[in-house]
C-alpha positions as CSV (number, residue, x, y, z in Angstrom):
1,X,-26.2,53.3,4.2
2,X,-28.2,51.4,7.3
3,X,-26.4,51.3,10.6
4,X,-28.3,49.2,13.9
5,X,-25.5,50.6,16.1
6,X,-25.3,48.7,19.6
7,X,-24.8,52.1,21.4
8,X,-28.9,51.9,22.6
9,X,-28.9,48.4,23.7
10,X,-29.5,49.5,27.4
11,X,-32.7,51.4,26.5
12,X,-35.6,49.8,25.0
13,X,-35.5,49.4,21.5
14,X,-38.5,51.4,20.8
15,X,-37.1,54.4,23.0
16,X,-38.4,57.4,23.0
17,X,-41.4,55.1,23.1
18,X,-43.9,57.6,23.1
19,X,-42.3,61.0,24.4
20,X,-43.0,63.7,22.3
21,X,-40.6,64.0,18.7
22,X,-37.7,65.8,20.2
23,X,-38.3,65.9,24.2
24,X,-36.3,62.5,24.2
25,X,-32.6,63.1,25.9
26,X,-31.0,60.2,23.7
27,X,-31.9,59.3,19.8
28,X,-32.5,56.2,18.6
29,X,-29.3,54.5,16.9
30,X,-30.0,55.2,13.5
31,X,-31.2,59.1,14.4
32,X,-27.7,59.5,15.9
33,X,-26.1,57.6,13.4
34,X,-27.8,60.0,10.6
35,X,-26.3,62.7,12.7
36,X,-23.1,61.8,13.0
37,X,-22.8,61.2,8.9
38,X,-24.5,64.7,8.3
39,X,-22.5,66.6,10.5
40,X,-19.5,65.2,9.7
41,X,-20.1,65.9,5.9
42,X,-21.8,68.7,6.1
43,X,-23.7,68.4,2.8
44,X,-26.1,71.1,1.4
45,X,-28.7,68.5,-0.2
46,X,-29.4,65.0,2.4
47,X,-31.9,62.6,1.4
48,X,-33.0,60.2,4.5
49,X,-34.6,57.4,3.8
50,X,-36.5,55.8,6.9
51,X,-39.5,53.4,7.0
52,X,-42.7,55.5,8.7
53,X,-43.1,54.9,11.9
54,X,-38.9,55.0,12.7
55,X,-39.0,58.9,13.8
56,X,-38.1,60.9,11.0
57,X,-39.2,64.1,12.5
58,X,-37.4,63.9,15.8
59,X,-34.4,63.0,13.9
60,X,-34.9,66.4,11.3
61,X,-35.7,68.6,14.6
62,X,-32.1,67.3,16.6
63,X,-30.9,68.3,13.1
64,X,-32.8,71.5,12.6
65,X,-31.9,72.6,16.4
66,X,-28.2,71.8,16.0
67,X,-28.0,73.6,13.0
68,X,-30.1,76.4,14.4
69,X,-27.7,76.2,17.5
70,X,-24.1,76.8,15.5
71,X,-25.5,79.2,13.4
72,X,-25.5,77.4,9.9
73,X,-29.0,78.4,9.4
74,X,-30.9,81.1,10.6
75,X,-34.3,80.2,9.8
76,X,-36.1,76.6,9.3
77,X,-38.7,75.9,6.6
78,X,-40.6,72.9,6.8
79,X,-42.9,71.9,4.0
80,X,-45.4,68.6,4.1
81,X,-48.0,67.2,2.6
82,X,-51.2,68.0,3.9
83,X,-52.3,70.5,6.5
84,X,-52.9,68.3,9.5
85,X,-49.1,67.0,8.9
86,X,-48.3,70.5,8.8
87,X,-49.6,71.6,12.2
88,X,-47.9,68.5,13.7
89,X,-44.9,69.6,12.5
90,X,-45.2,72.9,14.1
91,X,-46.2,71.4,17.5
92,X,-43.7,68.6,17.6
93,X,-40.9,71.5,17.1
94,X,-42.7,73.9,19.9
95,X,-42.0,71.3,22.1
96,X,-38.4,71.5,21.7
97,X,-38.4,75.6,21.5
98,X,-38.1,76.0,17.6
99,X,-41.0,77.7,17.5
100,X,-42.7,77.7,13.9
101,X,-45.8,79.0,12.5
102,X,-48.3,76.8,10.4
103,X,-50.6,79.8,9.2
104,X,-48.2,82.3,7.5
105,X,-49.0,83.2,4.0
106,X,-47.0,86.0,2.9
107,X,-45.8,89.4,4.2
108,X,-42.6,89.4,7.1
109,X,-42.6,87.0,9.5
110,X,-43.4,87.7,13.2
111,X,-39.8,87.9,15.4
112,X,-41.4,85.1,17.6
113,X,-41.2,82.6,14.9
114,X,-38.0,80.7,14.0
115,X,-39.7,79.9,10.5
116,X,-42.5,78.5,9.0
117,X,-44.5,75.1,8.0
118,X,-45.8,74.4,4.5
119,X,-47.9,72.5,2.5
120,X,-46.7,71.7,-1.2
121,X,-49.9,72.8,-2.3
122,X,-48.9,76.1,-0.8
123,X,-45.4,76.5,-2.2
124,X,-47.2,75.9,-5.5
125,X,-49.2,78.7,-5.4
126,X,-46.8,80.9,-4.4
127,X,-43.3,79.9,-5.3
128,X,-41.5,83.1,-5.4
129,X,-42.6,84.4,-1.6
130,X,-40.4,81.3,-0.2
131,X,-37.7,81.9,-2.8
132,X,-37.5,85.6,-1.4
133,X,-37.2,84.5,2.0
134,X,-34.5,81.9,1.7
135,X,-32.4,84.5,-0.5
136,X,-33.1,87.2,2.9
137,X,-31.6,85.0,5.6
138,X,-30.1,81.4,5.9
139,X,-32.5,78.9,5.8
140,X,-33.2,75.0,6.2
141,X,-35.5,73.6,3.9
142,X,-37.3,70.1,6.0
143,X,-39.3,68.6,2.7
144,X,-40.8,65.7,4.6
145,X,-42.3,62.8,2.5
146,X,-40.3,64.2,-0.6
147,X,-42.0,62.1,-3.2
148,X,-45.2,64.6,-3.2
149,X,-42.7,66.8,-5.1
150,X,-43.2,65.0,-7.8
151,X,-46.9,64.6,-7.8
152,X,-47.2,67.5,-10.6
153,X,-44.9,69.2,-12.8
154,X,-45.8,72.6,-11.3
155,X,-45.5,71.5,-7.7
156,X,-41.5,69.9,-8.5
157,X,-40.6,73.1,-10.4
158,X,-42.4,76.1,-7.9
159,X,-40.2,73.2,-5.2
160,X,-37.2,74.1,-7.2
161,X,-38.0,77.8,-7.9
162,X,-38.5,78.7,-4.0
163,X,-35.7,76.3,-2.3
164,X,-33.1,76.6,-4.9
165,X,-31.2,79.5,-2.9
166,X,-31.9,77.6,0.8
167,X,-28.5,76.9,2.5
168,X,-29.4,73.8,3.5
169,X,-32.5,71.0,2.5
170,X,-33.3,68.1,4.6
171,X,-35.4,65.4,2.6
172,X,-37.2,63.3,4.0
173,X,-39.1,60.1,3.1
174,X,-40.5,56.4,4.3
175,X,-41.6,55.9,0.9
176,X,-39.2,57.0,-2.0
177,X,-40.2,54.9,-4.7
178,X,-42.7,56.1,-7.1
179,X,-44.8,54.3,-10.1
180,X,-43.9,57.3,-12.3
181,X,-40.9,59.2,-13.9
182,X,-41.2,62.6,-13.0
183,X,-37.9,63.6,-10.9
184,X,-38.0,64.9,-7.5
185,X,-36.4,68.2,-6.5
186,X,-33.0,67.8,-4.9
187,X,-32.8,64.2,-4.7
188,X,-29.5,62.1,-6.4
189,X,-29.7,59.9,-9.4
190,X,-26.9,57.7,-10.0
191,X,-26.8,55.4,-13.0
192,X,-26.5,52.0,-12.2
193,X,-24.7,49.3,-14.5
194,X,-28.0,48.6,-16.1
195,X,-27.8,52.2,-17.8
196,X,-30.8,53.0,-15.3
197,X,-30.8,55.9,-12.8
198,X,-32.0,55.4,-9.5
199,X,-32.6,57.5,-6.3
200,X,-29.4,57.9,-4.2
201,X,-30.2,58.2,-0.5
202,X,-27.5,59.4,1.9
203,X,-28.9,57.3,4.9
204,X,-31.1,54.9,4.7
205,X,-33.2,52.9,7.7
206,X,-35.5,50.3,6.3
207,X,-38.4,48.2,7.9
208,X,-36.0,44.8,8.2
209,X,-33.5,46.7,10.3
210,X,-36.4,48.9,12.5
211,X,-37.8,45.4,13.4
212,X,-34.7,44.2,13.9
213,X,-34.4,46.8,16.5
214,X,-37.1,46.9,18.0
215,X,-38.3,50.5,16.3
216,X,-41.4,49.1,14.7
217,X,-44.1,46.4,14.7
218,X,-44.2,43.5,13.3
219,X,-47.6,43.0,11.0
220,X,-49.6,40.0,10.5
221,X,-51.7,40.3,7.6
222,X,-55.2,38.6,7.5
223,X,-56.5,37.5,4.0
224,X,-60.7,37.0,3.6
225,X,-61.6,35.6,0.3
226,X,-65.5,34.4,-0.1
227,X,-68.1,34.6,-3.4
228,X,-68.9,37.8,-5.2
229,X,-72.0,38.1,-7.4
230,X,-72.8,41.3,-9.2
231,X,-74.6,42.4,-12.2
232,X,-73.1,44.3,-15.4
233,X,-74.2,47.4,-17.0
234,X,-75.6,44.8,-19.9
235,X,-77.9,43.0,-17.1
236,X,-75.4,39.7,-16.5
237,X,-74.9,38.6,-13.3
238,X,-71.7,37.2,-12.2
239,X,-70.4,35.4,-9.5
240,X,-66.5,34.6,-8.4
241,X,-64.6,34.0,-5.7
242,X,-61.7,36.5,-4.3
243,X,-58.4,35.1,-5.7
244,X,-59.4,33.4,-8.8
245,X,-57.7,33.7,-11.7
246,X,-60.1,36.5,-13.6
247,X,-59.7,39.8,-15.7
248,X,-58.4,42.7,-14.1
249,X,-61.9,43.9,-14.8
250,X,-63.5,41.0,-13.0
251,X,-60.9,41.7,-10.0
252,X,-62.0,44.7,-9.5
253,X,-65.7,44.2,-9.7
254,X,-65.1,41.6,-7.3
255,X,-63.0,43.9,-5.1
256,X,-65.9,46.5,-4.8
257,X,-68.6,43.9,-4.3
258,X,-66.8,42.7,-1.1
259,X,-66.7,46.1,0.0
260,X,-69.9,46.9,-0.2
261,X,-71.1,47.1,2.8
262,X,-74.6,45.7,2.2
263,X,-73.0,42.8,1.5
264,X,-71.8,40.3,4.4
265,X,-67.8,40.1,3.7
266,X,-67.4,43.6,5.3
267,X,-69.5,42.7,8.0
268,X,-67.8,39.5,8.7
269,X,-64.4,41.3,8.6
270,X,-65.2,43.9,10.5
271,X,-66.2,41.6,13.4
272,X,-63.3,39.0,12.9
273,X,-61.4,42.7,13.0
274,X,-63.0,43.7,16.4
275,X,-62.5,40.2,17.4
276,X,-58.8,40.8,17.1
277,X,-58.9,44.2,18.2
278,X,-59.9,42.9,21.5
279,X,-57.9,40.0,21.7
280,X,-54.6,42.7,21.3
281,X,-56.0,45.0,23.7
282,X,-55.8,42.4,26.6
283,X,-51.5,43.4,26.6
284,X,-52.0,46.7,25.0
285,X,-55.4,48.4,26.7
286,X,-55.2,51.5,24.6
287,X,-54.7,49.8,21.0
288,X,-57.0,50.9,18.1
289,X,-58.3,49.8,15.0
290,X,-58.4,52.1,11.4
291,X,-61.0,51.1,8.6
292,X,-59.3,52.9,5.9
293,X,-62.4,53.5,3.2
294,X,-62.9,54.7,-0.5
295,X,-65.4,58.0,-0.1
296,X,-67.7,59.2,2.4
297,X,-70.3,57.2,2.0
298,X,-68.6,53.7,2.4
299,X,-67.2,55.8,5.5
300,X,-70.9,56.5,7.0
301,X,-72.0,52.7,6.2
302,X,-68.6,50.8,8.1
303,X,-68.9,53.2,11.1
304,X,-73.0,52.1,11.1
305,X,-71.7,48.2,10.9
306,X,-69.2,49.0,13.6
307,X,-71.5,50.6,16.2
308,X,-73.9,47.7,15.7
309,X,-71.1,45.0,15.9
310,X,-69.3,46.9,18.7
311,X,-72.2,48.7,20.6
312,X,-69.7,52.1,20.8
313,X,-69.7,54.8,18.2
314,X,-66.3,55.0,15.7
315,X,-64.5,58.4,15.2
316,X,-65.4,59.1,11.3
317,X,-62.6,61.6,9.5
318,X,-64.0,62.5,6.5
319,X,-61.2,64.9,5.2
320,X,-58.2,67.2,5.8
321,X,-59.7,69.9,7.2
322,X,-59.3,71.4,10.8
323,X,-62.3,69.7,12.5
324,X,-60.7,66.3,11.3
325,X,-57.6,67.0,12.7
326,X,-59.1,67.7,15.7
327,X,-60.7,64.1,15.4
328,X,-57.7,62.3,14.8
329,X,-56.2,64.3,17.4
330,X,-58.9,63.8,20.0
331,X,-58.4,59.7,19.1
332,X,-55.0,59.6,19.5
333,X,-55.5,60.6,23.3
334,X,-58.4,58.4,24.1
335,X,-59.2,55.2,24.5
336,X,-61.8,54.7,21.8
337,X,-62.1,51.5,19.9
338,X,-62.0,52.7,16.2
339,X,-61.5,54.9,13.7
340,X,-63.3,55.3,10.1
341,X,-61.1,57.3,7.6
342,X,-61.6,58.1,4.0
343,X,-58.8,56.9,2.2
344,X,-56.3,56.8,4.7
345,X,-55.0,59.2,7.7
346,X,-52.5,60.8,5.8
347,X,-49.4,59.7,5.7
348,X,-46.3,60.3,8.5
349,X,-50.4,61.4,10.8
350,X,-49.5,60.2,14.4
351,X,-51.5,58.0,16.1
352,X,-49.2,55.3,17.9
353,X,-52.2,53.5,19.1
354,X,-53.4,52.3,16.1
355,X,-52.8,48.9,16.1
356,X,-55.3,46.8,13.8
357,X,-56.3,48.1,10.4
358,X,-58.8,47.3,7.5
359,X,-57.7,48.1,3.9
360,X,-61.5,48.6,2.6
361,X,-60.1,50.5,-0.1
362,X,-59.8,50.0,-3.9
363,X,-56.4,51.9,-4.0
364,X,-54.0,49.0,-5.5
365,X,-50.4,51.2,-5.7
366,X,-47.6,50.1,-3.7
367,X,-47.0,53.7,-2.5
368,X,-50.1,53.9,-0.9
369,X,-50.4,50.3,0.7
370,X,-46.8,51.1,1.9
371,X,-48.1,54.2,3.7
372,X,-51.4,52.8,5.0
373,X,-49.4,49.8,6.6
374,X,-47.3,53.1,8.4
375,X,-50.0,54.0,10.2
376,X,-49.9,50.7,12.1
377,X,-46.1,49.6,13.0
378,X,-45.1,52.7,14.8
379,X,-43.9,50.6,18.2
380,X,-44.1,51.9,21.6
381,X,-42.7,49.1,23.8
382,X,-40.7,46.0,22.5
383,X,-43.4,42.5,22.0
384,X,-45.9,44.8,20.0
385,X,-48.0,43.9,17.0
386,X,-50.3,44.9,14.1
387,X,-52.5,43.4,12.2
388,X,-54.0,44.5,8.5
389,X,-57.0,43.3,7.4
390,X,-57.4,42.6,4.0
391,X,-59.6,40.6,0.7
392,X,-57.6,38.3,-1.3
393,X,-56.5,40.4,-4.1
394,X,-53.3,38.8,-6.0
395,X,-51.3,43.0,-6.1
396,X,-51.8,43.5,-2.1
397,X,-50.8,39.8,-1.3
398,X,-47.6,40.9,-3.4
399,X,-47.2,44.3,-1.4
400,X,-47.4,42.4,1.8
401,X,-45.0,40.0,1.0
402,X,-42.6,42.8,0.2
403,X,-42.8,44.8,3.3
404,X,-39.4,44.3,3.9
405,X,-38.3,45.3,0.1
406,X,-36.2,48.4,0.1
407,X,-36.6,50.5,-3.1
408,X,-35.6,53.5,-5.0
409,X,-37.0,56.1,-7.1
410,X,-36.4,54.9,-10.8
411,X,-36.5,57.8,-13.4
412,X,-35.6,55.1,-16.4
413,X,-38.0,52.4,-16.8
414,X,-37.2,50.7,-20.5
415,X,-40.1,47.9,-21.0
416,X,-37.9,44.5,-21.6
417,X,-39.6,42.3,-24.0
418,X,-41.5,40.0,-21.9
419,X,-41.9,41.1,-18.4
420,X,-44.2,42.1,-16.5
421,X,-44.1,44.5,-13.8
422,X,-46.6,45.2,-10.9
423,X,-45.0,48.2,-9.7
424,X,-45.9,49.9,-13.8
425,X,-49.2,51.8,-12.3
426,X,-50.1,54.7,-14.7
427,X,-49.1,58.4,-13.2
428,X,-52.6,58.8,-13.5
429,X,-53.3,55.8,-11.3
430,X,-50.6,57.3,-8.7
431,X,-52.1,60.6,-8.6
432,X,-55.6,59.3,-7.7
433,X,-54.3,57.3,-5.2
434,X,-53.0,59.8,-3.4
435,X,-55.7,62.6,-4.1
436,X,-57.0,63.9,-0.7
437,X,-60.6,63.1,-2.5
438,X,-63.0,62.0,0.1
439,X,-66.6,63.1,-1.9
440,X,-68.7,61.2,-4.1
441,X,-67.6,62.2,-7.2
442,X,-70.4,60.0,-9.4
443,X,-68.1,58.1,-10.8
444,X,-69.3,54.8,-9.5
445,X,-72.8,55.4,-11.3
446,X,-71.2,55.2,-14.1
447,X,-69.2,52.2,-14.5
448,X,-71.1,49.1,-15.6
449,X,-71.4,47.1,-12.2
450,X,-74.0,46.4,-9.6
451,X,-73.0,44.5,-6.8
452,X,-75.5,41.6,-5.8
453,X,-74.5,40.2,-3.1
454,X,-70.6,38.6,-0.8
455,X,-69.7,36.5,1.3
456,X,-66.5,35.9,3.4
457,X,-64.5,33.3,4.3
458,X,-60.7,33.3,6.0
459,X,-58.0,32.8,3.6
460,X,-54.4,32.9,5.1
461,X,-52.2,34.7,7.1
462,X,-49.3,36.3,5.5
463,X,-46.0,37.2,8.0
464,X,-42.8,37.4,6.8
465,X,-43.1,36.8,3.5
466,X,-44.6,33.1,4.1
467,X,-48.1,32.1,4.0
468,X,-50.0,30.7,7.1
469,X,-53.4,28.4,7.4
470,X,-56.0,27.0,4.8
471,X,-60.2,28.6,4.2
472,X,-62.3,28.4,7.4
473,X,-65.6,30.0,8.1
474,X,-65.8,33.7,9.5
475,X,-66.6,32.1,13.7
476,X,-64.9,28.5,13.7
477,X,-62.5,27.3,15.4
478,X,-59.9,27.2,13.0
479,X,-60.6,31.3,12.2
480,X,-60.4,32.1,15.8
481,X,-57.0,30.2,16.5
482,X,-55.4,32.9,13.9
483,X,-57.3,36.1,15.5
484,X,-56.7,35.5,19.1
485,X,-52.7,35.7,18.5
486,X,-51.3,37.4,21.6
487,X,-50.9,41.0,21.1
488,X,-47.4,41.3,22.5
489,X,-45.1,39.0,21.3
490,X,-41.2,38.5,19.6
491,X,-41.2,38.3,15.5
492,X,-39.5,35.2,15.8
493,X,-42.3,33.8,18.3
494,X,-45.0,35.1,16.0
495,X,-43.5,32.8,13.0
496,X,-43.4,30.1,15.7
497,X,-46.7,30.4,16.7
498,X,-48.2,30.8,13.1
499,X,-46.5,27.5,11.7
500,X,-48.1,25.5,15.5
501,X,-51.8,27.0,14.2
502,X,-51.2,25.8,11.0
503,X,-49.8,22.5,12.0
504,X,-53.1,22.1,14.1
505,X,-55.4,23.1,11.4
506,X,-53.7,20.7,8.6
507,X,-54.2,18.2,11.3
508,X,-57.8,18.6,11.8
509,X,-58.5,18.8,8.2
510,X,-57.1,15.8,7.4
511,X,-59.1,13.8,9.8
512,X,-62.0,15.1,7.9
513,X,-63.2,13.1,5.5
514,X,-63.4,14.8,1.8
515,X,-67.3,14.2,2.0
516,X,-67.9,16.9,5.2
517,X,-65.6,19.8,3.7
518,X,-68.1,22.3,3.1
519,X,-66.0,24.8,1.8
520,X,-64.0,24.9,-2.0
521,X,-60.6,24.8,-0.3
522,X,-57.9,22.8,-1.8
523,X,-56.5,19.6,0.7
524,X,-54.0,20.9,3.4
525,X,-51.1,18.8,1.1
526,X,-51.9,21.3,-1.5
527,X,-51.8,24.3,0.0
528,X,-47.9,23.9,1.4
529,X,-46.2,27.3,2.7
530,X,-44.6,28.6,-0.1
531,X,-42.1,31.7,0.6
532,X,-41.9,35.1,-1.2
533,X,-38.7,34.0,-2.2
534,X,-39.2,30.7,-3.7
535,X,-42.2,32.9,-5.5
536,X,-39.3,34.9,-7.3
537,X,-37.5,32.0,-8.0
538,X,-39.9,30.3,-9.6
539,X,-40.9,33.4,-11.7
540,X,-37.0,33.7,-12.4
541,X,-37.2,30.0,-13.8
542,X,-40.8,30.6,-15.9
543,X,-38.4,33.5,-17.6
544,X,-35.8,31.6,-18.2
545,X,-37.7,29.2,-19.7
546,X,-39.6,31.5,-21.9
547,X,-36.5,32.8,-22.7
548,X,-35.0,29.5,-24.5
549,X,-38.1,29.0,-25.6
550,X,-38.0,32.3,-27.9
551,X,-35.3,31.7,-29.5
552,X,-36.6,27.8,-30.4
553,X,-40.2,29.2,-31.5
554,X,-39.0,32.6,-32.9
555,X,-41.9,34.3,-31.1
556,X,-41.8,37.3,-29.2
557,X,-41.5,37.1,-25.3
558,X,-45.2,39.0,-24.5
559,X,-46.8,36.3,-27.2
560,X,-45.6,33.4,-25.0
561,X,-46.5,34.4,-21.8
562,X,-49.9,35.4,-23.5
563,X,-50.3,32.0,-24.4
564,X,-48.9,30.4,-21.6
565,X,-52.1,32.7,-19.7
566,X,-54.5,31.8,-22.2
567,X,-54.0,27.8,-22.0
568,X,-53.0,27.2,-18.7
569,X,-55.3,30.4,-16.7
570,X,-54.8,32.7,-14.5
571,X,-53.3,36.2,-13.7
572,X,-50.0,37.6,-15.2
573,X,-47.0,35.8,-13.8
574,X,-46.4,38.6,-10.9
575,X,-49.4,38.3,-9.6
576,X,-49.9,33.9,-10.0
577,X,-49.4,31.4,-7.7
578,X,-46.6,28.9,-6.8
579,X,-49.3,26.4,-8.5
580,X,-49.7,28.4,-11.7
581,X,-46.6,29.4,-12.4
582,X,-45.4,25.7,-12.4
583,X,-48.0,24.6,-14.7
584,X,-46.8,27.1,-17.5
585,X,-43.4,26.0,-16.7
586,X,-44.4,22.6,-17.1
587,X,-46.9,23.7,-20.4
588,X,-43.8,25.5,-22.0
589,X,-41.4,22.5,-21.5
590,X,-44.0,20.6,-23.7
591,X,-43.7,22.9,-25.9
592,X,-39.9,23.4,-26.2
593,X,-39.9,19.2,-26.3
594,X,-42.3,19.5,-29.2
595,X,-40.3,21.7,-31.6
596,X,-37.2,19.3,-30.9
């Protein structure tokens, strides 16, 4: 269910702006619509689904008080992911008197307190303790950014164990879809027609409708491509250019060189970054920018290159523990340019100021790109923007064009013959993405790679699931009509402005003769704007195509589109271009001809 109910239309859309979760005397439209469904239903188990930066947790405290308030509960529970998200928790809900306490470990619980806050680590270790106290009095059990409970088989069944007797559970997620199968605690599956079961949500509030409304940002993301040379473990050297068709192992060689930062991409993106940074800060003087890095290293080295691009020292947050929280804390009040995070700030971590990011991570699921780019749109007055940095990798060019893609938790994934799907990262995979790892573990000494040496060079904008502008040099004019976008401005005014830049630059290119383009771009006519729906369409009609074809040849789906790679080039067909996709239709209409 989504509601955008007109009810709020007096206030600004992004009210409670930035009061503090619960202080606000109204809710937002879809926190009082939620509401309204659960207490006229009254249900023991409610799953709601909201995109991160909406307001979850002022919509689970109204709940929590309410229920606190006509004695349905007794006592509230709330259990998150990491401890900084836990001792948020317990301050947002001291500000609306439910007072709860983020250290407790076991024995009774102080009278002061009207519960506790978790960590799922926590319940893990000690499954039985929570059980006990939701069989002793009434209890609400908040599990805010569910999915985590099914990051392990012990953490979904010690989640089970202790909550099973609670009176009521709130769930909570921005996120819901996971690369696995393992099922999450006290969430609905409901078989669909295709025999699959997916995850039912009671209420749902997605990132189309919250900018829609006003509720978040919209984001601009910035592509940099540029050359990558690096050496193997078998002393080749090789060079390629960021977006090229090449092996996954080459994509991520390539990946890594351009985040090196001895190499010149991340310096050039860094400043084109800071660039922008300023450029946003002329309408919103507080804004902030958030590298998000691999390990602490990489962490050190973009904080060194910021001070020397910037002149001011970056807030480093190097892991979970209490002086980082203090950190991110200490940011989110000042006025400081950036901040240099391992990984990411956790997920559902506060900081509405953040307003331009750089993915400088390797991290390629769609859970975790979803939940970095939630550290940016959380909006505090209507016009707002952010803006993502990122390097021309063909899986986060995908995730971006699906920002506005709502999904559910799938617990039956049968492979079809023949199709390939981004979204099949290994459980392994998902639990390393989301691993609070922040040291060097040596594993980069031992993979066969060297990086030599990068460059960087603007690619496109992506916004709204179109593409924006052609290659230009990190500094020209071309690269500087995209960064110095006005930092408060409509979503529909942002596509307007995006297709004028690109008008201009298309213009200016063609009145350069082929002979001065220094760069390996493609002409402006080849390069048209080409939608992440016509994308789908045109993988819908490669499919079809391979699928007549089949039955003509006799050959297995995966063989063809194997070939189809190895003849024509280039990435599987979820990750190809407009370009590539309609030279294997146009290779495998040859073939069909052929056979006739």
């Amino acid at each position: 269910m989504t509601t955008t109910a007109p009810s709020s239309h007096h206030l600004s859309p992004a009210f409670p702006g930035r009061a503090p979760w619960g202080t606000a005397n109204k809710l937002r439209a879809w926190q009082q619509g939620a509401m309204e469904k659960y207490i006229q239903e009254q249900p023991r188990d409610f799953l709601a689904v909201a995109t991160p930066g909406a307001g979850k947790t002022t919509f689970a405290l109204t709940l929590a008080s309410w229920l606190l308030h006509h004695h349905v509960v007794q006592q509230v529970t709330v259990v998150a992911p990491t401890e900084h998200l836990k001792k948020q928790w317990a301050a947002a809900a001291a500000r609306i008197g439910i007072k709860l306490d983020p250290e407790y470990s076991a024995g009774p619980l102080s009278k002061e307190y009207d519960g506790v806050a978790l960590t799922y680590a926590g319940v893990g270790v000690r499954p039985m303790l929570h059980r006990n106290r939701c069989e002793q009095r009434k209890t609400l059990v908040i599990l805010d950014e569910i999915h985590h409970a099914g990051d392990s088989k012990s953490w979904g069944e010690a989640c089970l164990e202790a909550f099973e007797p609670a009176a009521r559970r709130l769930a909570l997620t921005g996120t819901p879809f996971r690369s696995d199968t393992n099922p999450i605690p006290f969430v609905t599956y409901e078989e669909g027609n295709d025999g699959i079961r997916r995850s039912s949500a009671d209420y749902t509030y997605g990132y189309g409708n919250a900018l829609g409304d006003g509720v978040v940002r919209p984001v601009i993301f910035l592509s940099y491509s540029g050359n990558m040379r690096w050496r193997t473990k078998a002393g080749d050297e090789i060079a390629a250019r960021l977006g090229e068709p090449m092996t996954k192992d080459a994509i991520s060689q390539a990946w890594r060189t351009a985040l090196d930062p001895r190499g010149d991409w991340m310096p050039n993106v860094l400043r084109a970054a800071d660039q922008r940074l300023t450029e946003v800060r002329k309408s919103i003087p507080d804004a902030g920018g958030l590298v998000i890095a691999s390990d602490q290293d990489s962490a050190r080295a973009y904080a060194k290159l910021i001070r020397e691009i910037t002149g001011t020292k970056a807030t480093v947050v190097l892991s979970d523990d209490a002086g980082a929280s203090s950190r991110i804390d200490e940011f989110s009040e000042n006025n400081d340019r950036w901040m240099v995070a391992v990984r990411m700030v956790s997920e559902g971590v506060d900081v509405p100021r953040l307003a331009v990011g750089v993915y400088a991570t390797t991290i390629s699921t769609p859970l975790f790109f979803a939940q970095a780019v939630g550290r940016f749109v959380r909006s505090r007055r209507r016009g707002e923007t952010a803006s993502v940095f990122l390097p021309t990798i063909p899986s986060l060019l995908g995730f971006a064009n699906e920002m506005e893609v709502e999904r559910d938790h799938v617990l039956d994934k049968p492979k079809k013959e023949g199709e390939e799907d981004p979204y099949a990262e290994s459980e392994k995979e998902m639990a390393e993405a989301e691993r609070q790892q922040d040291e060097d573990t040596g594993e980069q000494d031992m993979l066969p790679f060297e990086a030599l040496e990068s460059d960087a060079v603007f690619d496109r904008v992506l916004y709204n699931s179109a593409e924006f502008g052609m290659q230009a040099h990190p500094g020209s004019e071309e690269e500087q009509d995209y960064l110095g976008i006005p930092g408060l401005l409509e979503p529909d005014q942002v596509q307007l402005l995006l297709q004028k830049r690109q008008a201009r630059q298309i213009a200016h290119s063609r009145k350069k003769p082929d002979s001065e383009a220094d760069l390996l771009e493609l002409p402006a006519e080849r390069r048209p704007v080409v939608s992440h729906k016509e994308l789908l369409e045109l993988r819908k009609q490669l499919n079809t195509m391979v699928g007549a074809y089949v039955h003509q040849s006799g050959k297995p789906h995966g063989v063809i589109h194997t070939e189809l790679r190895r003849v024509c080039g280039g990435p599987p067909s979820a990750e190809a271009t407009a370009g590539q996709i309609r030279e294997r239709i146009k290779k495998v209409q040859e073939w069909a001809t052929r056979m006739r």
